[in-house]
C-alpha positions in Angstrom: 20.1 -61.1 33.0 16.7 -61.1 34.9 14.2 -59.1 33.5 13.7 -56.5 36.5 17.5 -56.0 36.0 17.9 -55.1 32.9 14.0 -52.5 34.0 16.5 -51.2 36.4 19.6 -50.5 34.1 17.4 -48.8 31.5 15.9 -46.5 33.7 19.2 -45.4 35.3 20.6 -44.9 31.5 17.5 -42.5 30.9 17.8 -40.3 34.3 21.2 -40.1 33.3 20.7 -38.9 29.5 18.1 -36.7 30.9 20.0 -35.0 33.5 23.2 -34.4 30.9 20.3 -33.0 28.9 19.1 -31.0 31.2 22.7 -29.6 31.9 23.0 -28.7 28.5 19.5 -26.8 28.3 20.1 -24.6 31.2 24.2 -24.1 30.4 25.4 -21.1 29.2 26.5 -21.4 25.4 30.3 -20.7 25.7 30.8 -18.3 22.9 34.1 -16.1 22.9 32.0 -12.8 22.4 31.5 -10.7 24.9 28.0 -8.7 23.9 26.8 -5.2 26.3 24.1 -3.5 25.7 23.4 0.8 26.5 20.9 0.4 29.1 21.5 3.5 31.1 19.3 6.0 31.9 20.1 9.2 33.7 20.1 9.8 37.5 17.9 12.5 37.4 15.4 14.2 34.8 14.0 17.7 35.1 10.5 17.4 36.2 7.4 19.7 34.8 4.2 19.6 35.5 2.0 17.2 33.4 0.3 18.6 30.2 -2.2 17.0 27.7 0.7 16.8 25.3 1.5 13.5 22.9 5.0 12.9 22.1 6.3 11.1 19.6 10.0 9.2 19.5 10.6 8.3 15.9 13.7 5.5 15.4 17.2 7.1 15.6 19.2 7.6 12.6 22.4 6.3 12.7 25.4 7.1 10.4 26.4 4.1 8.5 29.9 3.3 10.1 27.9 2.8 13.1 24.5 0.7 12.1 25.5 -2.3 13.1 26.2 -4.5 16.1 29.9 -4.6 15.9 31.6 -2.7 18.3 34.0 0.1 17.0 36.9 1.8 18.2 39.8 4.1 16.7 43.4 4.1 17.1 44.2 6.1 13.8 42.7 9.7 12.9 40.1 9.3 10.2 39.9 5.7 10.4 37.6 3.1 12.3 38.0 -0.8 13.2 35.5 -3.2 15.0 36.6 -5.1 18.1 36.6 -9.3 16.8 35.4 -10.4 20.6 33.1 -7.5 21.4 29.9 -6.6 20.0 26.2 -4.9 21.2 23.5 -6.3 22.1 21.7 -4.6 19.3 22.7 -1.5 16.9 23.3 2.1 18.5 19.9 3.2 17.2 18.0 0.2 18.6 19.6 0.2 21.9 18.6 4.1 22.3 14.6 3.8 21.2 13.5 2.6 24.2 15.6 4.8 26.4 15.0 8.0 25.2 10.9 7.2 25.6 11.8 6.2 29.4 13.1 9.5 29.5 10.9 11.7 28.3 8.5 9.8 29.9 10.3 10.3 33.6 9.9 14.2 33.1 6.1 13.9 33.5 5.3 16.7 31.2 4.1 14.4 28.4 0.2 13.2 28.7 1.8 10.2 26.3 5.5 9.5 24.9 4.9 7.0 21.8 7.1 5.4 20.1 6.8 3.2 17.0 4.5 1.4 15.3 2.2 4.3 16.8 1.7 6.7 14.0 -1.7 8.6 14.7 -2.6 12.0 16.5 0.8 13.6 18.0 1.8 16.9 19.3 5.6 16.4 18.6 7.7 14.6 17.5 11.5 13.9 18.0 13.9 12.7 15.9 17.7 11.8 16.8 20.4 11.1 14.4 23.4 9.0 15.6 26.8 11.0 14.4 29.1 9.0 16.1 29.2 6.2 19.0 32.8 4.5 19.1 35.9 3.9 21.7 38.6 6.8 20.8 42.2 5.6 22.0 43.8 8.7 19.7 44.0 11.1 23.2 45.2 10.3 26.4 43.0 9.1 28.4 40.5 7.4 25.5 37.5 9.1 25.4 34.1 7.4 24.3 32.9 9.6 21.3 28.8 10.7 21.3 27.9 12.5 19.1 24.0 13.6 18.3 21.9 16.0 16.5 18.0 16.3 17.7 15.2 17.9 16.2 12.1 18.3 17.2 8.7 18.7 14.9 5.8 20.1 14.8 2.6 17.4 14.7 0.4 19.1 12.7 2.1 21.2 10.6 5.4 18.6 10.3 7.9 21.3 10.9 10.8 21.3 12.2 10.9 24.0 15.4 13.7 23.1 17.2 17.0 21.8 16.7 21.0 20.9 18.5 24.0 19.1 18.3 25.4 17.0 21.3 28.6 16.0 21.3 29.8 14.6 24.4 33.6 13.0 25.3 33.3 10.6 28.2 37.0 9.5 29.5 38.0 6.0 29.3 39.5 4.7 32.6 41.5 1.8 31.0 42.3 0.6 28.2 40.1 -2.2 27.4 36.1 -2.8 25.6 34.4 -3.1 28.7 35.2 -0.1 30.4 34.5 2.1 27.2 31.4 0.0 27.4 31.1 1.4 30.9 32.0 5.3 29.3 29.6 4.8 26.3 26.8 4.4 29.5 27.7 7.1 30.8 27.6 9.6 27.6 24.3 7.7 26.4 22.8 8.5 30.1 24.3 12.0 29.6 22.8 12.7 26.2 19.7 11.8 27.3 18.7 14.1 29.9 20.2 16.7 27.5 18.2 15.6 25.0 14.7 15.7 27.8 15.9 19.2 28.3 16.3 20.8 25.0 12.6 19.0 24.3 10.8 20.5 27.4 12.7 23.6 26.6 10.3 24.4 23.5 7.5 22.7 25.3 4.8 25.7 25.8 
């Protein structure tokens, strides 16, 4: 074989390998889990006037049967399974951090709305405990089940002011994961303006 040849052959054997390479870079990994995420945020906020106030958002707390990224549902009364192709992007808890601080932050009656590691100087604070977040096919139609309690605290003195339950039931159009992911959007976007209203509610 002559020598510019066998150049040529080589060089066609690397585009090659680098192009199946590439393919397999920039390829979605096929994976027979769906994951969603709670990335919802709601329509509209009450707005107040702004006010040199510091919020703080501590990290949800989350009951057990829901700290985790599997995705749960119920068929049964008192019992609770996961879905084996469905999952979150990230726990209940983690998903809702960031969007409650959007939130609060949309009313415009917080100077700043922190969230952690921040730990100084505050005004508030606000703490939300996850009851229950699951995919309820016991009624007819399903419901998505939220279920919150809130509380808000005093900065300086660390006392608790303020407090509620939220319990919302968002119907379930069909019968499948992803549309009670679309309903558990819906009650998360739900709960949070709730939630901004009960906080500006004790705001002075």
């Amino acid at each position: 074989m002559l020598p510019h040849a066998s150049t040529a052959i080589r060089l066609v054997v690397l585009a090659s390998a680098l192009l199946i390479s590439g393919c397999t870079l920039f390829s979605p990994v096929e994976s027979d889990i769906r994951v969603a995420v709670i990335d919802k945020l709601p329509r509209e906020v009450p707005l107040r006037q702004s006010h040199p106030v510091t919020l703080l958002i501590l990290p949800p707390g989350i009951n057990p049967v829901y700290d985790t990224i599997r995705m749960a549902y119920r068929t049964e009364p008192h019992q609770v399974g996961y879905y084996r192709h469905h999952q979150w992007g990230a726990t209940p808890a983690q998903m809702l951090l960031p969007l409650l601080a959007r939130t609060l932050e949309n009313t415009n009656y917080f100077e700043a709305v922190a969230t952690p590691p921040y730990f100084g100087p505050h005004n508030f604070a606000l703490h939300t405990e996850i009851v229950e977040f699951a995919q309820d096919y016991t009624s007819t139609p399903a419901e998505f089940h939220l279920s919150l309690r809130v509380q808000l605290i005093e900065g300086a003195s660390n006392r608790i002011i303020a407090s509620r339950s939220i319990s919302l039931r968002e119907p379930i159009l069909q019968e499948s994961p992803d549309v009670g992911v679309v309903a558990a959007n819906d009650a998360a976007a739900n709960a949070l303006r709730q939630i901004a209203l009960f906080a500006l509610e004790q705001m002075p």
